[in-house]
Residue frames relative to the residue before (quaternion, step in Angstrom):
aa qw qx qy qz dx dy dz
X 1.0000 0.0000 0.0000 0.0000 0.00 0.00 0.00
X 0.3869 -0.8120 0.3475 0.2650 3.52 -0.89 0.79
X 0.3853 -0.8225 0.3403 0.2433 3.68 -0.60 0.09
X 0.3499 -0.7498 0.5469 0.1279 3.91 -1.10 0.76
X 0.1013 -0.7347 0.6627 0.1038 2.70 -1.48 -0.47
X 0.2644 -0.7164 0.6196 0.1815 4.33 0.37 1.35
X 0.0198 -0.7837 0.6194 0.0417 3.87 -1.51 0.60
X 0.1713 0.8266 -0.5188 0.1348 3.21 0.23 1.17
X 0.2046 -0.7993 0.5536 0.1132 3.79 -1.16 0.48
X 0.6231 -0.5905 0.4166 0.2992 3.22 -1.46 0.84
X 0.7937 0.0273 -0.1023 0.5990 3.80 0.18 0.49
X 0.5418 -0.6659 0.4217 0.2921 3.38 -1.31 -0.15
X 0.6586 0.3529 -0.2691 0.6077 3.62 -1.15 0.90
X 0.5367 0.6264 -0.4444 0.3493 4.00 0.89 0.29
X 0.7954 -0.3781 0.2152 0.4219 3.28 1.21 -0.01
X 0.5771 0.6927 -0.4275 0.0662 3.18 0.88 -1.25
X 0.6480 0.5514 -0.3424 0.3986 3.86 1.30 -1.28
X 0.6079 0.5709 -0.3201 0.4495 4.08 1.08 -0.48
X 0.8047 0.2704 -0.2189 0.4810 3.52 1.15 -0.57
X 0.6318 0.4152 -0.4923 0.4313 3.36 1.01 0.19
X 0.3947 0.6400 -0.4196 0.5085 3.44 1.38 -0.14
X 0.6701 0.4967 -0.2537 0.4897 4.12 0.69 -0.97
X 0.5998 0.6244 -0.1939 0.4613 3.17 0.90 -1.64
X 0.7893 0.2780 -0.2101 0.5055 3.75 0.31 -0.82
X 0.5490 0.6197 -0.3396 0.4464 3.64 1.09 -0.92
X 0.6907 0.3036 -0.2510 0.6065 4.01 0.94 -0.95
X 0.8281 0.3185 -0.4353 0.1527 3.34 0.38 0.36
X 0.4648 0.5758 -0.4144 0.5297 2.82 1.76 0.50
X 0.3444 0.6853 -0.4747 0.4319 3.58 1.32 0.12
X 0.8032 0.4178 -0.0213 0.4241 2.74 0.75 -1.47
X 0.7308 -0.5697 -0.0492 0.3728 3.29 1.01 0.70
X 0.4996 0.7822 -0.1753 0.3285 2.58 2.05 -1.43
X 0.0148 -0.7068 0.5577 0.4349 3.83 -0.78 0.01
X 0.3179 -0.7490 0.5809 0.0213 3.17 -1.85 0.50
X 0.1976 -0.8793 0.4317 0.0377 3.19 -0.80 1.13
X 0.3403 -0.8519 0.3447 0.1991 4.28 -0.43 0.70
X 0.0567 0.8712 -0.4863 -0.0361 3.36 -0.74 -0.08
X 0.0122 0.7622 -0.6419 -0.0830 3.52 -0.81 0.56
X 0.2418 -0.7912 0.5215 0.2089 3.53 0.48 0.88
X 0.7300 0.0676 -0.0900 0.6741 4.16 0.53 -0.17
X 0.3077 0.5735 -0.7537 -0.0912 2.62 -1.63 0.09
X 0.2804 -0.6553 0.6755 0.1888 3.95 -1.59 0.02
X 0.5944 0.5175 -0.4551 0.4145 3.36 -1.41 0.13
X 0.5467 0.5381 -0.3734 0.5217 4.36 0.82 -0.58
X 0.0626 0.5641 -0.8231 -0.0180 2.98 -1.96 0.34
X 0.7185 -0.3007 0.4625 0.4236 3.35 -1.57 -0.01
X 0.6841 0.3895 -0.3165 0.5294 4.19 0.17 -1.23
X 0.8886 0.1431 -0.3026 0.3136 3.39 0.25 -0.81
X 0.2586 0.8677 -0.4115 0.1041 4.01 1.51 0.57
X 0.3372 0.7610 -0.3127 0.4576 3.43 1.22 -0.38
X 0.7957 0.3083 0.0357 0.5202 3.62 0.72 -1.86
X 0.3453 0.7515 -0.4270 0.3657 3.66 1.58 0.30
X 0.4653 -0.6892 0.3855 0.3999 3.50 -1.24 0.38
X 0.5817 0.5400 -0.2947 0.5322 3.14 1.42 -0.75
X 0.5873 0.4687 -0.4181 0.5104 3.89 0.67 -0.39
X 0.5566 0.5951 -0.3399 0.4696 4.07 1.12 -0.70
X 0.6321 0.6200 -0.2054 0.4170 3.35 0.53 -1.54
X 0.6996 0.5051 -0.1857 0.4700 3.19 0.24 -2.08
X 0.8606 0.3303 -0.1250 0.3670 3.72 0.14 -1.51
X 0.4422 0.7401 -0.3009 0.4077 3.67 2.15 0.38
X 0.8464 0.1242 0.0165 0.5175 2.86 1.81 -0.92
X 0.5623 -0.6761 0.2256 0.4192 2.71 1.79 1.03
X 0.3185 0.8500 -0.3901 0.1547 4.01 0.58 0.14
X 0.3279 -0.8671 0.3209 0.1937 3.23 -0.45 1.01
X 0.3179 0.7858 -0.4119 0.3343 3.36 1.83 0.07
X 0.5142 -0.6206 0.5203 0.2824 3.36 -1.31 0.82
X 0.5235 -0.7005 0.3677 0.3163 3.48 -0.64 0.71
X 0.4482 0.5867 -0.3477 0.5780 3.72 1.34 -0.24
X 0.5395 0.4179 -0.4066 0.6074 4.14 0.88 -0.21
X 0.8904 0.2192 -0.2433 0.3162 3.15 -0.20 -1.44
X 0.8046 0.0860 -0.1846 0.5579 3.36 1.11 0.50
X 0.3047 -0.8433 0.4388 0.0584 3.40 -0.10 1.68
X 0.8253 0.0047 -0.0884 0.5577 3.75 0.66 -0.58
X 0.1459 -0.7261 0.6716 -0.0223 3.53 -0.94 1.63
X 0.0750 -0.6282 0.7731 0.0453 3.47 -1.46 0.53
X 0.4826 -0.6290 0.5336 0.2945 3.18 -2.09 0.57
X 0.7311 0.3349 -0.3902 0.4484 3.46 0.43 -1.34
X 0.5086 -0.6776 0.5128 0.1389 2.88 -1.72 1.08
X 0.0212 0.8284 -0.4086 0.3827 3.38 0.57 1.67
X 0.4307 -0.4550 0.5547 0.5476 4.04 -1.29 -0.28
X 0.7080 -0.3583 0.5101 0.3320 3.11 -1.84 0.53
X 0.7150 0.3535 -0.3775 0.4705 3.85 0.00 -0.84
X 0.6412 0.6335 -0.2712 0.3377 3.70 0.60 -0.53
X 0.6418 0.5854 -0.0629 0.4913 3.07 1.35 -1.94
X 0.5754 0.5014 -0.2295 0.6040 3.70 1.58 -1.14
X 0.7849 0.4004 -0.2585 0.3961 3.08 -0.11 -0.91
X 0.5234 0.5297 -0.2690 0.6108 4.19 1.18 -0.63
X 0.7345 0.4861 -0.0837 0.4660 3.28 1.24 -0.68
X 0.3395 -0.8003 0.3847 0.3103 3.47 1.25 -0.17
X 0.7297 0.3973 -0.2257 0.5087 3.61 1.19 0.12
X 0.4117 -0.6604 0.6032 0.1746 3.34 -1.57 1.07
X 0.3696 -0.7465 0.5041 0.2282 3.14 -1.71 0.74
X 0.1693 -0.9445 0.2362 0.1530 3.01 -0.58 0.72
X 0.4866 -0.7454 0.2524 0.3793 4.07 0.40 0.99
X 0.4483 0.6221 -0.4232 0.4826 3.54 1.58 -0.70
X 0.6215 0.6391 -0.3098 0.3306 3.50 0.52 -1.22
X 0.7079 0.5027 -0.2171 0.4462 2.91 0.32 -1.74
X 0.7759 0.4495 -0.2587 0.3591 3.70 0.56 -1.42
X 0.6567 0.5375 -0.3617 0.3859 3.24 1.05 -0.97
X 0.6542 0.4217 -0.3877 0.4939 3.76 1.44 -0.66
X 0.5898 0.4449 -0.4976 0.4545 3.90 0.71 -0.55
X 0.8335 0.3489 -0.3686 0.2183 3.68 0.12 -0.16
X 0.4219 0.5051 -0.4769 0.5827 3.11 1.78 0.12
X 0.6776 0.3051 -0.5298 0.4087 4.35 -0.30 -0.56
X 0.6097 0.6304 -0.4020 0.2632 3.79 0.80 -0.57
X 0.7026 0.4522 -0.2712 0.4778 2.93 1.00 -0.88
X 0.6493 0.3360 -0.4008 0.5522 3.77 0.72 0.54
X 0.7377 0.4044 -0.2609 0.4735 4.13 0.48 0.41
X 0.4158 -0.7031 0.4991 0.2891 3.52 -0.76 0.59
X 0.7464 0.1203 -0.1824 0.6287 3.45 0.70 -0.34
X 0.1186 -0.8020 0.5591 0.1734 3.60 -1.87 0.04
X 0.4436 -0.7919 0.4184 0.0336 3.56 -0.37 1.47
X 0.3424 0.7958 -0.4789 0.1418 3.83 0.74 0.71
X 0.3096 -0.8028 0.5025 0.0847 2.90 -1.09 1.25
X 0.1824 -0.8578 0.3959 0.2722 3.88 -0.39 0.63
X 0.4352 -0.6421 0.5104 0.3711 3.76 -0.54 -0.13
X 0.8148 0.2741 -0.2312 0.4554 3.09 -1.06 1.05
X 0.5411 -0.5256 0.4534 0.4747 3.75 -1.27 -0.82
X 0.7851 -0.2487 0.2633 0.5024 3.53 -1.07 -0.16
X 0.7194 0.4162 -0.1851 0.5243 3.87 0.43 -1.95
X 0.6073 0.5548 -0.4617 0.3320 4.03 0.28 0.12
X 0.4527 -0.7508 0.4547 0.1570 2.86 -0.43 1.92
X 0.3759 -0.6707 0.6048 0.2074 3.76 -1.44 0.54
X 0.7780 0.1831 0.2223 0.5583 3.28 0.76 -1.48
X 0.5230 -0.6771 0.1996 0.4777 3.78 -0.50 0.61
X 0.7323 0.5262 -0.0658 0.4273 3.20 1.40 -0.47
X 0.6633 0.4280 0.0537 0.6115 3.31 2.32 -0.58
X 0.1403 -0.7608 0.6290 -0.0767 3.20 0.19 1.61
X 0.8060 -0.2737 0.4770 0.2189 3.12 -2.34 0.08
X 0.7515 0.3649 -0.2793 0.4733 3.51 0.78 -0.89
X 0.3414 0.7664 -0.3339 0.4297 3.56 1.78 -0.35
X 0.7433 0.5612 -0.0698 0.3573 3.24 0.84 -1.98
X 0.4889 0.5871 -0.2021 0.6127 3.41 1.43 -1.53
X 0.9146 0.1600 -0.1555 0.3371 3.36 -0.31 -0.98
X 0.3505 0.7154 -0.2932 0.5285 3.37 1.35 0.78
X 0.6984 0.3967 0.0167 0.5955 3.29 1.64 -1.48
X 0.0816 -0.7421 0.6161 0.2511 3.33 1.62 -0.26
X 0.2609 0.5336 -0.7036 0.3901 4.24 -0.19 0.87
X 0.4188 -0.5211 0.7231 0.1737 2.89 -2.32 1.41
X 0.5540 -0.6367 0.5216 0.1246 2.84 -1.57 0.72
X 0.1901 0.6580 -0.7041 -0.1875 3.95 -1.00 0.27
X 0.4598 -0.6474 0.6066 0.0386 3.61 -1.31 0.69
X 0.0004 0.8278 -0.5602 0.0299 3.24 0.04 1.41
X 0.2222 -0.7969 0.5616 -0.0130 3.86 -0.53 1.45
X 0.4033 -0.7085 0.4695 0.3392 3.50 -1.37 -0.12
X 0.3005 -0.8275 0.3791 0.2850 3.37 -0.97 0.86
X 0.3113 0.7633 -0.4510 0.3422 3.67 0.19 1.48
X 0.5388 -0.3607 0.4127 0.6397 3.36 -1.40 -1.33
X 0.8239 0.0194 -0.3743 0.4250 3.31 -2.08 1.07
X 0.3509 0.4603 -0.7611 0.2926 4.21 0.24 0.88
X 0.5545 0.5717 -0.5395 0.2731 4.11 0.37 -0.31
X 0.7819 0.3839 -0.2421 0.4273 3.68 0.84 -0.95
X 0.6069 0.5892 -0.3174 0.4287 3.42 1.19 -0.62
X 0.6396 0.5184 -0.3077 0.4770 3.50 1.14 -0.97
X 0.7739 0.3163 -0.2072 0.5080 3.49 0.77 -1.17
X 0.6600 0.1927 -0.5353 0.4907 3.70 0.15 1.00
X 0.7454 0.2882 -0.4945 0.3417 3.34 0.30 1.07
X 0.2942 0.5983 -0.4833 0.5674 2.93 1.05 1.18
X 0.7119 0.5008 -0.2198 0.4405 3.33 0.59 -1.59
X 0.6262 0.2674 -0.3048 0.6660 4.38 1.27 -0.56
X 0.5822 0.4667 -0.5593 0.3611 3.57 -0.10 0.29
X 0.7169 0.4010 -0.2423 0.5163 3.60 1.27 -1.07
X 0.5148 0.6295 -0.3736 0.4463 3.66 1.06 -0.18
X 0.6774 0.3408 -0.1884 0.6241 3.57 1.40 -1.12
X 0.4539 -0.7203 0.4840 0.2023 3.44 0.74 -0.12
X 0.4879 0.5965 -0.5333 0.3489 3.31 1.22 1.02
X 0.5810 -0.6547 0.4426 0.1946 3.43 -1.43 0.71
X 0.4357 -0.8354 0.3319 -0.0463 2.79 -0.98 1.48
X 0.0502 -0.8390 0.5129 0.1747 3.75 1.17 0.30
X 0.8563 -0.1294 0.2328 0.4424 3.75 0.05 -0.68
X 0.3469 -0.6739 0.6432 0.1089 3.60 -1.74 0.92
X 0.0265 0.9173 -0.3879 -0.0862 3.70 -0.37 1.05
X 0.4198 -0.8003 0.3311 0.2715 3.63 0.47 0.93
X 0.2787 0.8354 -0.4584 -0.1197 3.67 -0.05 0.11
X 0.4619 -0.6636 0.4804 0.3398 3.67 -0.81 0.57
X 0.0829 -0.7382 0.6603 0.1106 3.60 -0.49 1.36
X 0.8388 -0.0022 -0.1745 0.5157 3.91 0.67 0.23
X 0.7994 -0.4489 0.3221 0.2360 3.13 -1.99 0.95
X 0.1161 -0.7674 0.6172 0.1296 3.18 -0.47 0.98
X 0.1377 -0.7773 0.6100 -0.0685 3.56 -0.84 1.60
X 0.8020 0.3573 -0.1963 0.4365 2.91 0.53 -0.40
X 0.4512 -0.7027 0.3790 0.3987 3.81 -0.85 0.35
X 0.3764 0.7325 -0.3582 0.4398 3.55 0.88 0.16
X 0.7502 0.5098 -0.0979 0.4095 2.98 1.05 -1.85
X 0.7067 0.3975 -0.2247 0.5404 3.20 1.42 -1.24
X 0.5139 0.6225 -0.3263 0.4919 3.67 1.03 -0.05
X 0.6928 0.3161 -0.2798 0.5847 3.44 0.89 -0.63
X 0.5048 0.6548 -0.2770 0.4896 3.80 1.17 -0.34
X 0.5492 0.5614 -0.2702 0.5569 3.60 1.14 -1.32
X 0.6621 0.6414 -0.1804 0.3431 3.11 0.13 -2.41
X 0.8876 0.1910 -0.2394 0.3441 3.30 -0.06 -1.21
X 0.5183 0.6633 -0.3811 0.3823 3.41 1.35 -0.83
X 0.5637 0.5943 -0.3255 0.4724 4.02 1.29 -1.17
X 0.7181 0.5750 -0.1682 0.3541 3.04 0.46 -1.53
X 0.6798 0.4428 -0.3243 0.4864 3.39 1.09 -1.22
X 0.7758 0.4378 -0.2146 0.4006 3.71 0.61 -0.90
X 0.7563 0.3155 -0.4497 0.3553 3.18 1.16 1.51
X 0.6678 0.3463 -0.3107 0.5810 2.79 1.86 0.45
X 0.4252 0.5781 -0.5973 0.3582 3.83 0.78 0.34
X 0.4786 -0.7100 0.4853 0.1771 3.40 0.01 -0.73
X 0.5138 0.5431 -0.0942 0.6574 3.02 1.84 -0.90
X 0.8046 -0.1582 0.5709 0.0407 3.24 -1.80 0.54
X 0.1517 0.7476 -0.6245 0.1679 4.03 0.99 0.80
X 0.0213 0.7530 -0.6563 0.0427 3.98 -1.17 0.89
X 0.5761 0.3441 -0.4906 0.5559 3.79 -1.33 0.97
X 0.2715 -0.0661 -0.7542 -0.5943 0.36 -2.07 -0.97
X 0.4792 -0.6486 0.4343 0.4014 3.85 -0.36 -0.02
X 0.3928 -0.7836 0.4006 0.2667 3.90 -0.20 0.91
X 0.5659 -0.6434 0.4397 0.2693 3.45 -0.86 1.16
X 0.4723 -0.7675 0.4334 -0.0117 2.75 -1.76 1.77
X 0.1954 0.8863 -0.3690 -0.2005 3.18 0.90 -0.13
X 0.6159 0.4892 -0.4045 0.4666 3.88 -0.95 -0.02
X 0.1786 0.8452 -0.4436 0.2388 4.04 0.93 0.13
X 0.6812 -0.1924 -0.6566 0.2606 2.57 -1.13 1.57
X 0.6506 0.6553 -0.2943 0.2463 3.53 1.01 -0.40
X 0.4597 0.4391 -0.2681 0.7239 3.58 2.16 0.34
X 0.3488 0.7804 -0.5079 0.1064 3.44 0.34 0.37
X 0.5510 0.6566 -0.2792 0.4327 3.37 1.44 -0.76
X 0.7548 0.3940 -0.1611 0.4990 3.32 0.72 -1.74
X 0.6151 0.5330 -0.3375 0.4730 3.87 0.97 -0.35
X 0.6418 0.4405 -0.4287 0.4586 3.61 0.75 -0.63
X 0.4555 0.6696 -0.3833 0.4442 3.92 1.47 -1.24
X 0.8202 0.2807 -0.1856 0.4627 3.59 0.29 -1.38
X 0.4804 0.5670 -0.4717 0.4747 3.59 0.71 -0.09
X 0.7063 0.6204 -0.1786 0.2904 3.22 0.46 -1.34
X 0.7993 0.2722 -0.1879 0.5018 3.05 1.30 -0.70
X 0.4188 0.7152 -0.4167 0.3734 3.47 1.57 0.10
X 0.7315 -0.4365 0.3782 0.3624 4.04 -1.27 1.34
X 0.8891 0.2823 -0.2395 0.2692 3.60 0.52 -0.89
X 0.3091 0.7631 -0.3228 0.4668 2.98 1.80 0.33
X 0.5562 0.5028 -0.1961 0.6320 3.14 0.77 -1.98
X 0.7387 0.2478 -0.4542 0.4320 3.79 -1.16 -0.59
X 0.6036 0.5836 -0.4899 0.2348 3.96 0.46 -1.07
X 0.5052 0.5742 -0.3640 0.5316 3.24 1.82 -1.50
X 0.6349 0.4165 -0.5225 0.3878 3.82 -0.56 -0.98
X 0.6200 0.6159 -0.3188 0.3670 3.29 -0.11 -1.65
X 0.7312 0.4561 -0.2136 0.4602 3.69 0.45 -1.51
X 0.7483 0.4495 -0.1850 0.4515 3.66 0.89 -0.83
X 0.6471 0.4367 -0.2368 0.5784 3.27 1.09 -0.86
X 0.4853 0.5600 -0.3887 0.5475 3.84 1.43 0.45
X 0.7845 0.3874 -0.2114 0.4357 3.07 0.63 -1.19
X 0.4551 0.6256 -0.3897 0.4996 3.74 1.23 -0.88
X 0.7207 0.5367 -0.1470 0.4135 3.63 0.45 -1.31
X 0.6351 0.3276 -0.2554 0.6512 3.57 0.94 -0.57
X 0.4124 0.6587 -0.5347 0.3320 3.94 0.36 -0.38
C-alpha cells in the first residue's frame, strides 16, 4: 500500500504550499517517485493558473498529471472553500477527492497533499478539513509560524488533530519574516523552545526565511529542500510508512 503525508498549517500564508513543494522535490531526489495534490484550493482563475498552488506543486516535480487530478475543485474568489462553493453554485464533494487520491496513489510511492486553510475550516456545512484528513487516513505534519502567537496557533492545532485522533508526524517552524531585529529573534528563540516542550509532537526549524515570495518560488523550494529539516521530515515520513507496512 502506498504512503502520504496530509500538510496543513495553523493560519494562512505560513508556508504550507513552499514546503510541500520541498517535501516532494527531496523525495524524488531521493529516488522515490512522488505524487501532489491540493484537493481545493480558491483564489485561481484561468489568467492567474500558472501562479496556482497546485500548478507550483505539479511543475516542482515535473508531473505529468492533469491538473484537474491534482486538484479537483478550484474557485476564483479568494475566500474559505465553503464560501468560494457556495458563490459558486457547487458543493464539494469528499467522495471526489478520495476517489482521485486513491487513483494518483496508486501510481506513487509516496503522496504530498496539501490542504487549504487550517484544520477547523469548514468544506461543506457539515464537513470540515479535519473530515478530509481523516478520510485519507494521511499523518499529519502541521506547519506553524516561527514568531509571536506561532505558540497558540500551533498548540490548538495539535489539540483538534488529537481530538479527531489524527496522527501527527511532525511540527515545522518556518520563518515567514526577517527577523532584524533582536526582539524579533528573541521572540523566534522563545517560541521555537517553548514549542519543543509542550507540543508533544516532533518540533522542526526553524525553516530559514524566504524572502522575494511568491515570485522565487522555484529556487526557494530547491533550497528548502535541501535544508537538515526537510531531510528528517523525509525520515519521519518513511519511518511512518515502514510502521504501517
Amino acid at each position: 500500500m502506498n504512503h502520504g503525508v496530509f500538510i496543513t498549517g495553523t493560519d494562512t500564508g505560513v508556508g504550507k504550499t513552499l514546503v510541500s513543494a520541498a517535501l516532494a522535490l527531496h523525495l524524488k531526489k531521493q529516488g522515490l517517485t512522488v505524487g501532489v495534490m491540493k484537493p481545493i484550493e480558491t483564489g485561481t482563475s484561468p489568467s492567474r493558473e500558472s501562479r496556482s498552488d497546485a500548478a507550483r506543486l505539479r511543475s516542482i516535480i515535473e508531473s505529468d498529471e492533469p491538473l484537474g487530478a491534482v486538484r479537483p475543485y478550484a474557485f476564483e474568489l479568494p475566500v474559505a472553500p465553503l464560501a468560494a462553493a457556495q458563490k459558486k453554485g457547487q458543493a464539494i464533494n469528499l467522495e471526489t477527492i478520495k476517489k482521485v487520491y486513491r487513483l494518483l496513489s496508486s501510481r506513487y510511492d509516496f503522496m504530498v497533499v496539501e490542504g487549504v486553510g487550517g484544520v477547523r475550516v469548514p468544506i461543506t456545512p457539515k464537513v470540515g478539513v479535519t473530515d478530509l484528513i481523516t478520510s485519507l487516513r494521511l499523518p499529519v505534519v502541521v506547519i506553524g509560524r516561527c514568531g509571536l502567537g506561532g505558540i497558540n496557533h500551533a498548540l490548538l492545532t495539535i489539540e483538534a488533530l488529537r481530538r479527531n485522533r489524527i496522527p501527527i508526524l511532525a511540527l515545522v517552524l518556518n520563518q515567514t519574516e526577517s527577523a532584524r531585529s533582536a526582539v524579533a529573534r528573541l521572540q523566534q528563540r522563545t517560541t521555537l523552545e517553548i514549542l519543543r516542550t509542550q507540543a508533544g509532537v516532533p518540533v522542526l526549524g526553524p525553516l530559514p526565511y524566504e524572502p522575494g515570495l511568491p515570485g522565487r518560488f522555484r529556487p526557494a523550494a530547491h533550497h528548502l529542500a535541501r535544508t537538515a529539516a526537510i531531510k528528517k521530515l523525509a525520515q519521519l515520513m518513511r519511518r511512518a510508512a515502514r510502521r504501517s507496512r
